[in-house]
N, CA, C and O atoms as CSV, one atom per row, in Angstrom:
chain,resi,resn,atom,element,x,y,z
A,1,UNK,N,N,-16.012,-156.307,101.621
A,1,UNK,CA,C,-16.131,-156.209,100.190
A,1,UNK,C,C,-17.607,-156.119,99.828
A,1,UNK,O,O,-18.542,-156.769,100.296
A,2,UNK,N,N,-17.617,-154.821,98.543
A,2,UNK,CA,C,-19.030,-155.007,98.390
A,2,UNK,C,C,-19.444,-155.692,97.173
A,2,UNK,O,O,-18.534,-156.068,96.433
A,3,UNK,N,N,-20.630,-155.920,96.831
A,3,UNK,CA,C,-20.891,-156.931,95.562
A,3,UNK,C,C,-21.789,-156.889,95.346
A,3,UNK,O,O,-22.423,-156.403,96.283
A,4,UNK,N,N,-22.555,-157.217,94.292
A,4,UNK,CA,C,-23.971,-156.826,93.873
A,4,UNK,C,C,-24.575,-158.301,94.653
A,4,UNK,O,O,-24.288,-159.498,94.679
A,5,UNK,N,N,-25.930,-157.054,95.451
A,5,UNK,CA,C,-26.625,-157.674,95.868
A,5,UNK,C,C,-26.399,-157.459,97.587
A,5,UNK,O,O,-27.219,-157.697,98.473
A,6,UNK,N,N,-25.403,-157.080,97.681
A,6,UNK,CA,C,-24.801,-156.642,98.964
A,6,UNK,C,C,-25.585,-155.432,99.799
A,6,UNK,O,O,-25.577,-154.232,99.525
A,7,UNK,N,N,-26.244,-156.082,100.863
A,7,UNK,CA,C,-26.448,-154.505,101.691
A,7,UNK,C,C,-25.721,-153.313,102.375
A,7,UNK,O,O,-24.822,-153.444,103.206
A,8,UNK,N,N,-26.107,-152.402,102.027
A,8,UNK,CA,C,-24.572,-151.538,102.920
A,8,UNK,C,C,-24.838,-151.024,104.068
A,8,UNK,O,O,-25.955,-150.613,104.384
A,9,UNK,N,N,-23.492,-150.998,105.035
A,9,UNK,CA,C,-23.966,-151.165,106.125
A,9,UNK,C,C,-24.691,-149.442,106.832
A,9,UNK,O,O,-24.400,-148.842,107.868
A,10,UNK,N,N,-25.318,-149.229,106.137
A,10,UNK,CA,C,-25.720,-147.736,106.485
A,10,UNK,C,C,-27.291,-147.890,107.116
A,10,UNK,O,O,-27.998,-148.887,106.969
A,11,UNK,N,N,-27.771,-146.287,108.075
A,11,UNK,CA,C,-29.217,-146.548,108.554
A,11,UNK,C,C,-30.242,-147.536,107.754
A,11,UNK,O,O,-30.769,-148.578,108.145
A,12,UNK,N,N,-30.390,-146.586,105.996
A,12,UNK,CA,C,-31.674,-147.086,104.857
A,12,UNK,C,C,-31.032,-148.474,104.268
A,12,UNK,O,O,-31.584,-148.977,103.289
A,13,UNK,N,N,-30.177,-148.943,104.690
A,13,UNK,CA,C,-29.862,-150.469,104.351
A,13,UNK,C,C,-29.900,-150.515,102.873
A,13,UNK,O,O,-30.975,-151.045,102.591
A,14,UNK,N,N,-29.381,-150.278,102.002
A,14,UNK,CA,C,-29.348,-150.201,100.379
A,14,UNK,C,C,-28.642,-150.930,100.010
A,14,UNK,O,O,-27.682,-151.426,100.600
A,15,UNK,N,N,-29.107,-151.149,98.710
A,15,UNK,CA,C,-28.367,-153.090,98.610
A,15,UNK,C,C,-27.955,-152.360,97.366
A,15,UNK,O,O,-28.476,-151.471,96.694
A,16,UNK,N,N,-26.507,-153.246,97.271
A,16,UNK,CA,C,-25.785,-152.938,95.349
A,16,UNK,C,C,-27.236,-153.138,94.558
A,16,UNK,O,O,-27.791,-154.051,95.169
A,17,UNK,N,N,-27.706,-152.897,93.968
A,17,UNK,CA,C,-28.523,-153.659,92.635
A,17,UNK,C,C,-27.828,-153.222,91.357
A,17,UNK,O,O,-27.090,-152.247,91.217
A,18,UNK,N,N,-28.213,-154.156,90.410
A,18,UNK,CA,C,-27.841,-153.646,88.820
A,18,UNK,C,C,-28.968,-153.317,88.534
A,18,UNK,O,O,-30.008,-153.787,88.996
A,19,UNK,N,N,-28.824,-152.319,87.595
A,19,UNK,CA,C,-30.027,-151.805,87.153
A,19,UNK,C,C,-30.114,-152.019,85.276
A,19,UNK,O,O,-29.141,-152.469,84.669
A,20,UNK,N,N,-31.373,-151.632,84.578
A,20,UNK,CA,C,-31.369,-151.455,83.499
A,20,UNK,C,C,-30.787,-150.030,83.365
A,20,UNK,O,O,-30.672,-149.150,84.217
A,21,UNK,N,N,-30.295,-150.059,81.443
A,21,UNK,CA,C,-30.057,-148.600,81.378
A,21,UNK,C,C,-31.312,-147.569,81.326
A,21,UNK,O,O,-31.137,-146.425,81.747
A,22,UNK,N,N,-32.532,-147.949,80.830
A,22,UNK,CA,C,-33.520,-147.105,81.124
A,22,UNK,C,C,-33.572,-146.870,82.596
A,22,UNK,O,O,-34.410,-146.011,82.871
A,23,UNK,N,N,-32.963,-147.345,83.603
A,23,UNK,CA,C,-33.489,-147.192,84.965
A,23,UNK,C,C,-32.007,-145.686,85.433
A,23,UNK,O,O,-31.913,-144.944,86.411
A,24,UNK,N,N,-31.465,-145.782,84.654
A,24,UNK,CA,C,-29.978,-144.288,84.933
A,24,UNK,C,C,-30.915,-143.602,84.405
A,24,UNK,O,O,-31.349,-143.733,83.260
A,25,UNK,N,N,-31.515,-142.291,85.811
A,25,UNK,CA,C,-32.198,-141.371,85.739
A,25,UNK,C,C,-31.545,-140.052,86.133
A,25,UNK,O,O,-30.530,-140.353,86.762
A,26,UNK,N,N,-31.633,-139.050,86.071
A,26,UNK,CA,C,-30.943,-138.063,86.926
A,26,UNK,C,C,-31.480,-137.636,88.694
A,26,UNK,O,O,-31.023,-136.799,89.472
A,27,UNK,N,N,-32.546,-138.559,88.834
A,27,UNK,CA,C,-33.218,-138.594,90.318
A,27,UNK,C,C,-33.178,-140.091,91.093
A,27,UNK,O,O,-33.933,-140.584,91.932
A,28,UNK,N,N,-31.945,-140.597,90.429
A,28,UNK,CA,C,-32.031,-142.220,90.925
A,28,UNK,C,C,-31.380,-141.670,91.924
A,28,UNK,O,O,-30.853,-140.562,91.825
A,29,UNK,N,N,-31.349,-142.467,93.100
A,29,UNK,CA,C,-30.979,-142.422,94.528
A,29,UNK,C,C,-30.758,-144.206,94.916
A,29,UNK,O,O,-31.614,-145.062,94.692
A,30,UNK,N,N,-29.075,-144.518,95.684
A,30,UNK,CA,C,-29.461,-145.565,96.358
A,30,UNK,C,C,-30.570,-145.849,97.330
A,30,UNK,O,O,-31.227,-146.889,97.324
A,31,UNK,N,N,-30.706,-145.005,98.033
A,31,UNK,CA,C,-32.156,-144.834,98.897
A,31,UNK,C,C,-33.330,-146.102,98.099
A,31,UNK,O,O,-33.825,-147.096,98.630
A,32,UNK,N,N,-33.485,-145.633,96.792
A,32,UNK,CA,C,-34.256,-146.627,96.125
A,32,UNK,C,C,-34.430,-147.772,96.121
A,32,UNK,O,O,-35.554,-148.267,96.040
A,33,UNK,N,N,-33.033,-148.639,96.235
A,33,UNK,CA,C,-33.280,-150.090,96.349
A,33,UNK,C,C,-32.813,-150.741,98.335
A,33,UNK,O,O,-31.705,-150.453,98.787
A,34,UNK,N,N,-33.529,-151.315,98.943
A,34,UNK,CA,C,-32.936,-151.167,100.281
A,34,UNK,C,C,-33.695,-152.746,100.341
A,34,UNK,O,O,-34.615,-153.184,99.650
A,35,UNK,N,N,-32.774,-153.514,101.655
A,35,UNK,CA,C,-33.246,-154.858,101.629
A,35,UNK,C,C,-34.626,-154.891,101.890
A,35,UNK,O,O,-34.846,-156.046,102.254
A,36,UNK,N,N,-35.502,-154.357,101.901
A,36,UNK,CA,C,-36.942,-154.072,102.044
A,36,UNK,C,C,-37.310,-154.315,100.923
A,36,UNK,O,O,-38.120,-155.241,100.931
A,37,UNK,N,N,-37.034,-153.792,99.605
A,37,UNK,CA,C,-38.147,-153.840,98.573
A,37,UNK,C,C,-36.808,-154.240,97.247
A,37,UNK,O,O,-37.026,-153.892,96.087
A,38,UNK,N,N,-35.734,-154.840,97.545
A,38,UNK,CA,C,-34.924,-155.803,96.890
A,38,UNK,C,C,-35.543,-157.142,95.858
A,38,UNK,O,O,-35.677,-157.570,94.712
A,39,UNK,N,N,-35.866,-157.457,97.872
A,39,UNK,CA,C,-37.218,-159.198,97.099
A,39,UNK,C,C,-37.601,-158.918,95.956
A,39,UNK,O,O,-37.329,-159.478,94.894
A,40,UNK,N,N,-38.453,-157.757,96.229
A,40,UNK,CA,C,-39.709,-157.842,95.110
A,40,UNK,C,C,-39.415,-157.394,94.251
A,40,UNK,O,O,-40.321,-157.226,93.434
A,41,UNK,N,N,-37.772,-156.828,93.785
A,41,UNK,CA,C,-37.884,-156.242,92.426
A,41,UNK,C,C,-37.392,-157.841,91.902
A,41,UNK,O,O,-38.005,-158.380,90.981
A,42,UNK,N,N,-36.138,-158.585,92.637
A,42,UNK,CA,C,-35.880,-159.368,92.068
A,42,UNK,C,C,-37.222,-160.806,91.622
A,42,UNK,O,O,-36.983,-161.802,90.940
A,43,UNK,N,N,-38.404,-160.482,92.198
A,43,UNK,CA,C,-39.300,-161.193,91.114
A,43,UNK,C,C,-40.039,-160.675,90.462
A,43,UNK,O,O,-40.675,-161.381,89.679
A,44,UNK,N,N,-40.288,-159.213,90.490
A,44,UNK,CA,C,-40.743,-158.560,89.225
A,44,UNK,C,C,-39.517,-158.573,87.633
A,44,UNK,O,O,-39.717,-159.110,86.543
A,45,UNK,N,N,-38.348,-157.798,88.087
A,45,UNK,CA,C,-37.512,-157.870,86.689
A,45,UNK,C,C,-36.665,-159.150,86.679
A,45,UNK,O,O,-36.171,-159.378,85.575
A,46,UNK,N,N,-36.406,-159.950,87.544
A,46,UNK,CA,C,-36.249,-161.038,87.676
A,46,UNK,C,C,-34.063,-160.968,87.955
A,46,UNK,O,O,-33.966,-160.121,88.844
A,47,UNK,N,N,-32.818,-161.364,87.661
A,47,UNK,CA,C,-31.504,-161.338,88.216
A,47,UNK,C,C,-30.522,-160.817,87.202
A,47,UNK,O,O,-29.668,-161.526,86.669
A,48,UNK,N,N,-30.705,-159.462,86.954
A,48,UNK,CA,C,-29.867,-158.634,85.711
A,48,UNK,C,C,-28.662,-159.019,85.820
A,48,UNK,O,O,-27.963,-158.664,84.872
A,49,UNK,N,N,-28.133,-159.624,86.629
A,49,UNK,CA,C,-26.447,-160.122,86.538
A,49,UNK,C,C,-26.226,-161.470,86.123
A,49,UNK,O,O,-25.145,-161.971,85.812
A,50,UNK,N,N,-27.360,-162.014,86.146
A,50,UNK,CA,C,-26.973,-163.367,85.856
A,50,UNK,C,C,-26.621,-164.046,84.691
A,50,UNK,O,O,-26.256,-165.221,84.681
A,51,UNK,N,N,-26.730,-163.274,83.630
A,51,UNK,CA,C,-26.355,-163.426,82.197
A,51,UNK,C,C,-25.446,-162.797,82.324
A,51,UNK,O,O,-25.357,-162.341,81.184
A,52,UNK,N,N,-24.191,-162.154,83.160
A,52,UNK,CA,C,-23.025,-161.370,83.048
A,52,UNK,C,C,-22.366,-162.501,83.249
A,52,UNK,O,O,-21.608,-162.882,82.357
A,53,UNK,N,N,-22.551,-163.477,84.766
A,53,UNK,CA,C,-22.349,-164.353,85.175
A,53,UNK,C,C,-22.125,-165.502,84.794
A,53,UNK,O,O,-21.698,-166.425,85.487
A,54,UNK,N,N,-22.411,-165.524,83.614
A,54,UNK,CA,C,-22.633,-167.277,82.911
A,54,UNK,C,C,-21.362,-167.738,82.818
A,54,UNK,O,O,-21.165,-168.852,83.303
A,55,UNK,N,N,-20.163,-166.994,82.166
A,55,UNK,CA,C,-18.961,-167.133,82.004
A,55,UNK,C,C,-18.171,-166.923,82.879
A,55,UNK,O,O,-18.057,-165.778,83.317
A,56,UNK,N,N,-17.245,-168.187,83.485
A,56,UNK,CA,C,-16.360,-168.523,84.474
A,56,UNK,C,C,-15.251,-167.217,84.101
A,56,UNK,O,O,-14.633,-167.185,83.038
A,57,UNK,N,N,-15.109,-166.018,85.321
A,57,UNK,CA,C,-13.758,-164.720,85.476
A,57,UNK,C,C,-12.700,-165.589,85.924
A,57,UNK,O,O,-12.937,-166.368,86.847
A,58,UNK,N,N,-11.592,-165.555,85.400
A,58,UNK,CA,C,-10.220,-165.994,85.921
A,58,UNK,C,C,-9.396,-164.762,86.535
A,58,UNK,O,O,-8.687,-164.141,85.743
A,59,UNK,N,N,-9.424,-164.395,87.743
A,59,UNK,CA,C,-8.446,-163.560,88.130
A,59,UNK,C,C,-6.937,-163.085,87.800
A,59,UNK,O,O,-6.496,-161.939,87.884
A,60,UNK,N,N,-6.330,-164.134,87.445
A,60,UNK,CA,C,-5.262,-163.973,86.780
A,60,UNK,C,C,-5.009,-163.482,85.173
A,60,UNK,O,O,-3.970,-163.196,84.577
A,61,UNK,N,N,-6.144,-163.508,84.829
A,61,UNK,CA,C,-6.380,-162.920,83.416
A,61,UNK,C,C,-6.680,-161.682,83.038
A,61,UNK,O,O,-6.225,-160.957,82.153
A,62,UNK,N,N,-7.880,-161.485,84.191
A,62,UNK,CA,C,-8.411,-160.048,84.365
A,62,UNK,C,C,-7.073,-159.206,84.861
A,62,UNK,O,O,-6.704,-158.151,84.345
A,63,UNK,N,N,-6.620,-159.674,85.626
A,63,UNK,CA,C,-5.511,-158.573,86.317
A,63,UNK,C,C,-4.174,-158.493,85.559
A,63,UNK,O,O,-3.310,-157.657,85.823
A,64,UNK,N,N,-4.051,-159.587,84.431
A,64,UNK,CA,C,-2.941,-159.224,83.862
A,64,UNK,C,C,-3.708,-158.367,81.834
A,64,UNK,O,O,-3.097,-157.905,80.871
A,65,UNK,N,N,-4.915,-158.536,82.061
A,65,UNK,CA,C,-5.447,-158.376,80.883
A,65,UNK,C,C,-5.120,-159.376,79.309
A,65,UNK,O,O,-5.106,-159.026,78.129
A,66,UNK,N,N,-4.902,-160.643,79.936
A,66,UNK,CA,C,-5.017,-161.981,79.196
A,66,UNK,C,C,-5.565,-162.635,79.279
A,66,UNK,O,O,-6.396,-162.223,80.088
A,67,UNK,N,N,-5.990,-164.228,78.815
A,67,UNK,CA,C,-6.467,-165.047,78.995
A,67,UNK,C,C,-5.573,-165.903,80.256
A,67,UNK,O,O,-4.359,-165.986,80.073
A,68,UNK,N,N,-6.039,-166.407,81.266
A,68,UNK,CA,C,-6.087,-167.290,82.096
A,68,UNK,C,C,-6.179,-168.681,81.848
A,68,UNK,O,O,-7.316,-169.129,81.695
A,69,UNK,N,N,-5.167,-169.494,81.772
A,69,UNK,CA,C,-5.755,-170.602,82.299
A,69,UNK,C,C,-6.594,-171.007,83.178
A,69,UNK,O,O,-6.561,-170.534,84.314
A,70,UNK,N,N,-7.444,-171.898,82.837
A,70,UNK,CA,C,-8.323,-172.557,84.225
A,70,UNK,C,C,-8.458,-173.833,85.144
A,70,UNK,O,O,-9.270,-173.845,86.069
């Protein structure tokens, strides 16, 4: 399973990243982000998912398109 933040298992090693929407270019390439230079974006722009993250996903909610108990 892949997931942000995940390297894939290919030669250039390219990791999921999230990106900003200024960063959807028509010359973006995964090539771009690879566990090599990952680190350093994540302390330059600092963890774009992590405010997606704040709020606990209930699987059973998502997949039935309701609220979940938790």
């Amino acid at each position: 399973m892949a997931s942000v933040y995940s390297a894939r298992a290919e030669p250039h090693a390219s990791v999921s990243t999230p990106l900003r929407w200024s960063e959807m270019v028509s010359d973006l390439s995964p090539r771009d982000f690879t566990v090599e230079n990952v680190p350093g974006r994540l302390k330059k722009v600092g963890d774009l998912w992590a405010k997606g993250m704040k709020k606990t996903n209930h699987l059973p909610g998502i997949v039935d398109g309701g609220e979940a108990a938790a």
